[in-house]
N, C-alpha and C positions, 0 to 999 in steps of 0.2 A: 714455711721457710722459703724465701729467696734465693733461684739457683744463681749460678754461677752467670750465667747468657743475662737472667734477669736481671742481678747487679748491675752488668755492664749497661745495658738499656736505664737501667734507674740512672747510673752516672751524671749520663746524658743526659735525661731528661728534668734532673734532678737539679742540672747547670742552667737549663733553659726557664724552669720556673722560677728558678731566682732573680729572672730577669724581669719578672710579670708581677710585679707588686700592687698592681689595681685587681688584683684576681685572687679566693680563696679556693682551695684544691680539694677537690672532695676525690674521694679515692673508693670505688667502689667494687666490693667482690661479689663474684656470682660464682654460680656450681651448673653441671648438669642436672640429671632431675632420679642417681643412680642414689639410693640410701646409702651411709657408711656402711662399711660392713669391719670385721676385723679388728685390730688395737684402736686404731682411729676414731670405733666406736666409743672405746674409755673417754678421750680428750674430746671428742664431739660428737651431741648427741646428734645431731641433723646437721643437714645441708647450712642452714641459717645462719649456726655457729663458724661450721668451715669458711663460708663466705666473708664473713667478718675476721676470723683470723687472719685469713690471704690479704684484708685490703689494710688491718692493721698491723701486719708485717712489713707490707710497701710505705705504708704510712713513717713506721719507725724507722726504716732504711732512709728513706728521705731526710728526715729529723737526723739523723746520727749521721752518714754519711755524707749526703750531698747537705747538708746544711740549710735545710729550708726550714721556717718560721715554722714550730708548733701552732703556731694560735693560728695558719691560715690553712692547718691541713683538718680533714674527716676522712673518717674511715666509717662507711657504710657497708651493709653485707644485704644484700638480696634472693642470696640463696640461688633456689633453681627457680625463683620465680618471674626471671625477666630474659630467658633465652635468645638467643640469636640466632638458633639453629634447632632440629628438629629432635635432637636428640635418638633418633631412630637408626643411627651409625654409629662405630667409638669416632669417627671424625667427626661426627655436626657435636655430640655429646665432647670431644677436644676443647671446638669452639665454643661453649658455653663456661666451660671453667678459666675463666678468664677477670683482669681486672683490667678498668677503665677508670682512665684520669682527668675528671674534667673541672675546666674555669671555671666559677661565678663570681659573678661583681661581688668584690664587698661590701658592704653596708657604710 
């Protein structure tokens, strides 16, 4: 789910990619590298799935709210397999739960 702070950053950024029409948006989620534990285990079994729902929750916010083209968004999920950080903190393990927005040309 997208909080509140997120929304507002989607806005934003949501207004800037409509400007970028030579660019398809792939939208990727990651995780740290902590198993679910808890209700969260019901609705996902692993990392893999959490990562994919985060990037297709931004994906759909984009699509519904700031109005950007279905056909130039993806949503990708990585899991905890592409970290930025060491995980060996709850802050480096923070920065790896994260989603990243980036250009490719399109075809």
């Amino acid at each position: 789910e997208v909080k509140n702070d997120g929304k507002a950053v989607l806005d934003k950024v949501g207004s800037i990619l409509n400007t970028v029409q030579d660019k398809n948006i792939h939208i990727e989620g990651h995780t740290d590298d902590k198993p679910i534990t808890g209700e969260l285990l019901a609705k996902y079994p692993s990392n893999w799935e959490l990562s994919t729902a985060r990037a297709t929750a931004v994906a759909r916010y984009l699509q519904d709210r700031a109005k950007v083209d279905p056909k130039r968004l993806v949503a990708t999920g990585y899991g905890e397999f592409r970290p930025v950080a060491s995980n060996d903190t709850p802050e480096s393990r923070g920065l790896n739960r994260r989603i990243e927005i980036v250009l490719v040309p399109r075809d």
